[in-house]
Structures are given as structure tokens and as C-alpha cells.
C-alpha positions, 0 to 999 in steps of 0.5 A, spaced: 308 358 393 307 365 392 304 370 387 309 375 383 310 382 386 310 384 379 303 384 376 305 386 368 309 380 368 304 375 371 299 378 366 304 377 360 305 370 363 298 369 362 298 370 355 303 364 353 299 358 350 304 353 355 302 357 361 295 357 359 296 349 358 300 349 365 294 351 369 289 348 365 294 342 368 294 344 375 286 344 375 285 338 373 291 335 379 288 340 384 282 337 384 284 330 384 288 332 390 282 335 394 278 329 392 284 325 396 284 328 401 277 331 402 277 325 409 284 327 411 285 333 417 287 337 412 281 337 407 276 337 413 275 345 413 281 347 415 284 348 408 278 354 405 277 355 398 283 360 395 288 357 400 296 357 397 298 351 395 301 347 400 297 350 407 296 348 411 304 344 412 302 340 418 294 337 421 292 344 424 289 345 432 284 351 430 280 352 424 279 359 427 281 365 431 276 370 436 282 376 439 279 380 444 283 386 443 283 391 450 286 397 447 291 402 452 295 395 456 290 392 461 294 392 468 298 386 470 298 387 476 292 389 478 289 383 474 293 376 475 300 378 477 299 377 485 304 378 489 304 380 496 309 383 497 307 389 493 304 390 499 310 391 504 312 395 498 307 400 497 309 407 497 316 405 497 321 408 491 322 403 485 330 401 486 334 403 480 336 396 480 329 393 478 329 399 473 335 399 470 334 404 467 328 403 463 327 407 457 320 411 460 315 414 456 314 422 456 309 422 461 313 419 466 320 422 464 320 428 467 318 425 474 322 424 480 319 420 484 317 412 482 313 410 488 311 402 488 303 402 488 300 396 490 293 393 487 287 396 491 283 389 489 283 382 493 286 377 489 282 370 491 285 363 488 280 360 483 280 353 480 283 346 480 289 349 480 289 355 485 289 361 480 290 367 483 285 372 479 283 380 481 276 380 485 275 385 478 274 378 474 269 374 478 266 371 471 273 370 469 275 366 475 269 362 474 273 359 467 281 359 469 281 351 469 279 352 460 285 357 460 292 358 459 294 365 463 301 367 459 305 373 465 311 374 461 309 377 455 314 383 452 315 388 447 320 393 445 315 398 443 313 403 450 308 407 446 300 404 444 301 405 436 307 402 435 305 397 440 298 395 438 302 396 430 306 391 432 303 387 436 298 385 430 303 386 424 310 384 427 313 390 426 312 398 429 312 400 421 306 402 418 303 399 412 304 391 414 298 386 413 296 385 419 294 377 422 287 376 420 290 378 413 295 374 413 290 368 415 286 370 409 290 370 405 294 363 406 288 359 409 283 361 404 275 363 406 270 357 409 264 361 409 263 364 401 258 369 403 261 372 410 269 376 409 274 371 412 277 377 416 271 381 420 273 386 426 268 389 431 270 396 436 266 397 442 268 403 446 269 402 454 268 407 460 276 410 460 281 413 456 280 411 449 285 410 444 285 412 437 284 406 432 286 405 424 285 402 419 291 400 417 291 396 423 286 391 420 289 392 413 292 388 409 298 391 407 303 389 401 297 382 400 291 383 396 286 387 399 281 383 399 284 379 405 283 385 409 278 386 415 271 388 414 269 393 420 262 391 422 258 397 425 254 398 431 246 402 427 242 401 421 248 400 417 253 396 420 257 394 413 257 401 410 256 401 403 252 394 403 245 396 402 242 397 395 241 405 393 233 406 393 229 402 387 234 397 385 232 391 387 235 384 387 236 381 379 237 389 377 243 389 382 245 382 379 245 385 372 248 391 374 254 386 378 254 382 371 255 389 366 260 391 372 265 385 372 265 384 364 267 391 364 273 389 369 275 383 365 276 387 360 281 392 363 284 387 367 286 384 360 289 390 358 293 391 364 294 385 368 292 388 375 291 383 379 287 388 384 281 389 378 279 381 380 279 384 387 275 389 386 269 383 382 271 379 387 268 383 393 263 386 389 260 378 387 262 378 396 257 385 398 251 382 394 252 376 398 253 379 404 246 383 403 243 376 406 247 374 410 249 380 414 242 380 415 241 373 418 248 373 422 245 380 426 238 377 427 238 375 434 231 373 434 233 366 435 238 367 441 233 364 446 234 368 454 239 363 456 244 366 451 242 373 455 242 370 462 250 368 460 253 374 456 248 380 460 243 384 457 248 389 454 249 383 449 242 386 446 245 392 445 249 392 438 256 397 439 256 393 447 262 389 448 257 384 450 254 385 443 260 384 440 262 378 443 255 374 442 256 375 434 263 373 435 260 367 436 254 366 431 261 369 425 264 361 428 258 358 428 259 360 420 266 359 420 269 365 420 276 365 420 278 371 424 274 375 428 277 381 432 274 385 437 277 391 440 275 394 446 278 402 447 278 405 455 284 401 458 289 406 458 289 408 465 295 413 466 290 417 473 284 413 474 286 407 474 281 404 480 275 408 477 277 406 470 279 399 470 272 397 475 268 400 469 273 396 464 273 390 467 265 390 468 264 391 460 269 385 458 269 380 463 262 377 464 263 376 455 269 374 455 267 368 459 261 368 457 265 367 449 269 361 452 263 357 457 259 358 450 264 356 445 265 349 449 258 348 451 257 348 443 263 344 442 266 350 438 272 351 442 276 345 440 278 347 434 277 356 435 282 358 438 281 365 443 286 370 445 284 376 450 290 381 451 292 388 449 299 392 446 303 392 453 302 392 461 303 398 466 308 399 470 309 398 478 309 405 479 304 411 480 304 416 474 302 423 477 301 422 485 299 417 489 294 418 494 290 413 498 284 411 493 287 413 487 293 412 482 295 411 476 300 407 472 304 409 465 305 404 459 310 398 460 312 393 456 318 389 460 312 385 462 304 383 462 299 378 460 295 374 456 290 369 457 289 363 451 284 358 450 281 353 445 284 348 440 290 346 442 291 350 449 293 347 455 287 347 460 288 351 467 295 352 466 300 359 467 306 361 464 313 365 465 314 370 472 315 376 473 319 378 479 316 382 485 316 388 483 311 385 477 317 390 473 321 384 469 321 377 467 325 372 472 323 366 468 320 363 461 319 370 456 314 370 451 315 375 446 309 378 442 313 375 436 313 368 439 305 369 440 305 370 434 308 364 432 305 359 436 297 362 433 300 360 426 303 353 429 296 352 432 293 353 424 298 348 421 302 354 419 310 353 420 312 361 421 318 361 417 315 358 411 309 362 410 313 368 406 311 374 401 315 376 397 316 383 398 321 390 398 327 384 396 325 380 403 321 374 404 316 378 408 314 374 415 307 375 420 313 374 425 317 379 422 325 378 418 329 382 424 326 378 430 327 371 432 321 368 433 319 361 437 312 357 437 311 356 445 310 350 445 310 349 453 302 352 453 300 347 447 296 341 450 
């Protein structure tokens, strides 16, 4: 299913009369095929053009992913974990008990005291079922009856880059292709004229984070399935525009001398990254139309503003990027990230995740209300979340109006929505510390799996031969599990 790890040797392969007849031969078979199945679930878009033979291996839920990203661990507690006894607690030391000794970050690990700190926000129940929800995310209260809210996710990594590595590439180690790769790489693309994989920064109001590129990269696979950052300003895909003077049959004249000149290398050497390069070039002259079109929101009439807030007007905003994720499902963009820096409130928190929550919350659900208006969310699926949660205790001192909270990966949330997910539903507990999982875990791996499932991929059969391992997006150490509990 896979293509060879060894280019030289795939190439030289190529050069066999009985190769050359044998894939004149699968042509002729893949085209039948897809002429069969062009009525049938999985040839109704869910399979693109350049898919791996034989995905997707069962009907899929989603066609597509929309991951709203909150860089630096929204806090749990502070958000949907609603315990009241943390009220009693307030100000009292954390029991070892509930610890249990913890491995700590190098923020906390000098301190002695772990003072619980209870949320300074009223939590109100919403929905049809009651859902307790932070008077933080009033806009988000208004749709928990469309979302599934997962409170026992976990991981191993306590700190932001091996988490947030971890959490979009199965492992803490650099260098591994991230979700979005993986996707574009086994699903194929749907829209020839946008990238399969496209990725958006906005910058919020608390401590930022760094970000990579690796993060969005697509590792050990063909670079072309790795993301493509989209940029706030005059020139938001860099490198796109034509230089001064070229203009368009020049530049497909250009494009045309370029590609010959990279077939004839490529029939020297064999490099399989020589056809990427053809490849994206032939996508950045397609892009110079249609990046234009997909920015233009001249034709967004006012309601679109009155539902995700004016900053959607303002490109680099949260809200900006959240309406473009929208107009890239509308185009069948596979997987569309959106990461938004500032949740890492180690001392600030109240401050901080009031201007957080004001940046995120009135889009996200502006993005789901939107989504199933159009009847896009049947079959897009949504992931709002980051790389781990904060911790019961303060970090630093605890005053009446102020607090902070240090990383913690033992437990936090995430909420789901869209193509295959229950409706107001929620999942797994922590106990009323909100510092351990009592019931139902959900490992990052798990989440994973399940994304995969919900695309018609069985995890463990989507492989890449790689340093003498089958490679898994769910990584080959950890058991991973579709959640099955949350899918509709």
C-alpha cells in the first residue's frame, strides 16, 4: 500500500518493461474501479484525487477536520470542570494523596506550598442536558447541545513542546508528520486548486508560545502533504505572487520549461521529491486564483459579521481565521488548523483567560452554528482543545483576585462536534480535586484514533514504512483506541 523507502530502487523499478506494463495495467483497473464506485459512500468525495489504494477502508463519517488549537493548556477547571467542592477547598493544600507525587514542571518544583484555588467565575447549567459551562463562554453555552465535551483527556508530556508535539504527531520526538500530513497523504486532496492541508496563527492576549514548523510538517512523507501557513497582510501564502513584469502565459511558460528540466532530473536520480517539487509549483499557479477568491469577503453578507463579531473583518484575528475556516470547507479543504497562542496562564490567569475566552469563544461557535446552518457539519468534523490542562493548585501566590496555574497533563478537556459525534453529550470525570481521571480515559492517542475512524481509516492498518517500523499517526509504543462511547 505504501511506496518504497528506497527512491533509487523505486526508480530503477520504473525502468522494467513488465513495471511499466503493470501500472499501464492498474490504470486501466483504477479507472474502472472509480467508475463503479463513483455512486457509492466512498467514491461520493470522501476519497480524493492521489489517495492510497484501498482508502478509505470502511464508509467515512467526515470528509474533513477544522481543529481549533488553543496553544499553552486552556484551564479545565476554570472552563467546564465544575465541581463545587472546590469551593470548600479554596486555600487549603493540595493532599499528597491526590498528587501522588506527580512528576512537576521546573516552575513548580521548587515550591512548597500547592494551595487549591477554586475558578473566580460562576458556572451556569446550559442545554437540554444540563451542561455546566464558565460564564467565560457564554457563546459556547449557547451550542452544547450540537457538542460532545471529552473531560478525561491525558498525556504524559508536562511540558508545551513535547505536548503540543505530541499531541499532533503521536510522539514527543521531532521530525514525525503531523495529522494533517497524514490525511493528505492517505485521503488525497478534493479541491486541486487549494492545499489539502492549510494552517492559520492568531495571537491572543496572554503569554504566547513558540510555534514551529515542524509542527504542521510532514516528516518522513512526501513534502508536499505538509501544511500551508496562511498569513495575515498583503501577502498571505509567501512566495505566491509573480515577480514584477511576469504575467500569466509568461509564468506558464516558465512553469512549463521548469517542469521538463525536473523531469529530466528526475529520470537521472529517481528522487521522488523532484515530482513534489512540479507538483507544487503547477499548485502556486493555481493558488494565485484561487487564494485571491477564498480572501475576498466582499460577498459575506452582514449576518456573517453579526454571528462571528466584527474582528472577523480583521485578518490575523481569531475570528478572521475561524470565517476562513469555513470558506476553505465550503472548498473541500481536507484539514484546516487554526492556532491560537496566549493560553499559558502560569500568574495571571483571571486576566488572561477573560481576554482569551473573548478572542475564541464568540467564533468557535460562530464556526459550529455556521457549519450546521449550511449543512456543512454533517460531514466536517470540529476539535476545539489544546496540548494538556492546569493544575488545582496556584503556582506562585495565591491572593484574593489573582492566581495562576502550572502545566498538568493528568486531566483536561476537549470538546468535539460534526460528522459522527454525539450530540450534547459529555464524557469521562476527574475527581473533585479536578487532578485525576475517576472514570472513562481518553488518551491523546485515543482522540487521535477515533479522528482517523470517523475518516473511514482503521489506525492500525494506516502504516508508513519507516527507520525499520511501520509508522502509525498513533504512534508504534502506545495502545491506542477509537472512543467509540462519543460517536453518534
Amino acid at each position: 500500500m505504501h511506496p518504497s523507502s528506497d527512491p533509487l530502487g523505486e526508480y530503477r523499478q520504473g525502468l522494467t518493461r513488465r513495471a511499466l506494463l503493470g501500472r499501464g495495467a492498474r490504470g486501466l483497473g483504477s479507472l474502472a474501479l472509480g467508475y463503479l464506485t463513483a455512486g457509492s459512500a466512498l467514491g461520493a468525495g470522501a476519497r480524493g484525487s492521489g489517495a492510497l489504494p484501498g482508502l478509505p477502508h470502511f464508509p467515512p463519517r467526515a470528509k474533513r477536520v477544522i481543529w481549533m488549537f488553543m496553544c499553552g493548556g486552556p484551564s479545565h477547571i476554570d472552563l467546564v470542570d465544575y465541581k463545587p467542592v472546590l469551593r470548600k477547598i479554596h486555600g487549603q493544600e493540595l493532599p499528597e494523596s491526590v498528587r501522588r507525587g506527580q512528576r512537576l514542571t521546573t516552575m513548580t518544583s521548587g515550591q512548597k506550598s500547592f494551595p487549591c484555588v477554586a475558578p473566580m467565575f460562576e458556572f451556569r447549567r446550559y442545554g437540554e442536558h444540563g451542561t455546566w459551562v464558565s460564564d467565560l463562554l457564554p457563546h459556547f453555552a449557547g451550542v452544547v447541545d450540537k457538542v460532545t465535551i471529552i473531560k478525561s483527556m491525558h498525556t504524559e508530556a508536562i511540558n508545551h513542546d513535547p505536548a503540543i508535539t505530541y499531541i499532533n504527531t503521536g510522539t514527543q520526538q521531532h521530525g514525525k508528520p503531523s495529522m494533517g500530513a497524514w490525511l493528505s497523504y492517505g485521503l488525497g486532496s478534493m479541491n486541486r486548486d487549494l492545499p489539502d492541508y492549510v494552517v492559520m496563527i492568531s495571537q491572543g492576549s496572554g503569554n504566547p508560545q513558540a510555534l514551529y514548523a515542524r509542527l504542521w510538517g510532514a516528516g518522513f512523507l512526501p513534502s508536499r502533504h505538509q501544511g500551508v501557513k496562511f498569513r495575515a497582510g498583503k501577502e498571505p501564502v509567501l512566495y505566491l505572487n509573480d515577480p514584477p513584469g511576469i504575467d500569466r502565459s509568461t509564468r506558464r511558460a516558465m512553469l512549463d520549461t521548469l517542469a521538463e528540466i525536473n523531469e529530466r532530473k528526475f529520470a537521472e536520480c529517481g528522487d521522488p521529491e523532484i515530482r513534489t517539487r512540479i507538483s507544487q509549483y503547477e499548485m502556486a499557479f493555481r493558488m494565485q486564483a484561487s487564494v485571491p477568491d477564498l480572501l475576498d469577503l466582499s460577498d459575506e453578507p452582514q449576518s456573517t459579521f453579526d454571528l462571528y463579531g466584527e474582528d472577523a473583518r480583521k485578518p490575523g484575528t481569531f475570528a478572521s481565521n475561524a470565517l476562513l475556516a469555513r470558506r476553505l470547507a465550503e472548498r473541500d479543504v481536507r484539514f484546516i488548523q487554526l492556532f491560537h497562542r496566549g493560553w499559558d496562564a502560569h500568574f495571571n490567569l483571571p486576566k488572561e483567560i477573560r481576554g482569551q475566552c473573548a478572542d475564541t469563544d464568540r467564533a468557535s461557535a460562530a464556526l459550529v452554528t455556521d457549519l450546521d446552518r449550511r449543512g456543512l457539519l454533517e460531514d466536517t468534523l470540529i476539535i476545539w482543545g489544546g496540548e494538556f490542562g492546569r493544575t488545582i493548585y496556584s503556582q506562585g501566590q495565591l491572593t484574593k483576585d489573582n492566581y495562576g496555574r502550572d502545566h498538568h497533563g493528568r486531566c483536561f478537556f476537549m470538546w468535539m462536534a460534526g460528522a459522527g459525534v454525539r450530540r450534547g453529550f459529555e464524557f469521562g470525570a476527574t475527581d473533585d480535586h479536578c487532578y485525576n481521571i475517576v472514570s472513562d480515559p481518553v488518551h491523546i492517542t485515543d482522540l487521535s484514533a477515533t479522528v482517523l475512524h470517523l475518516l473511514g481509516i482503521d489506525h492500525q492498518r494506516f502504516t508508513y514504512p519507516y527507520l525499520g517500523l511501520d509508522q502509525r499517526l498513533t504512534g508504534v509504543d502506545h495502545p491506542a483506541r477509537v472512543v467509540r462511547e462519543i460517536l453518534a
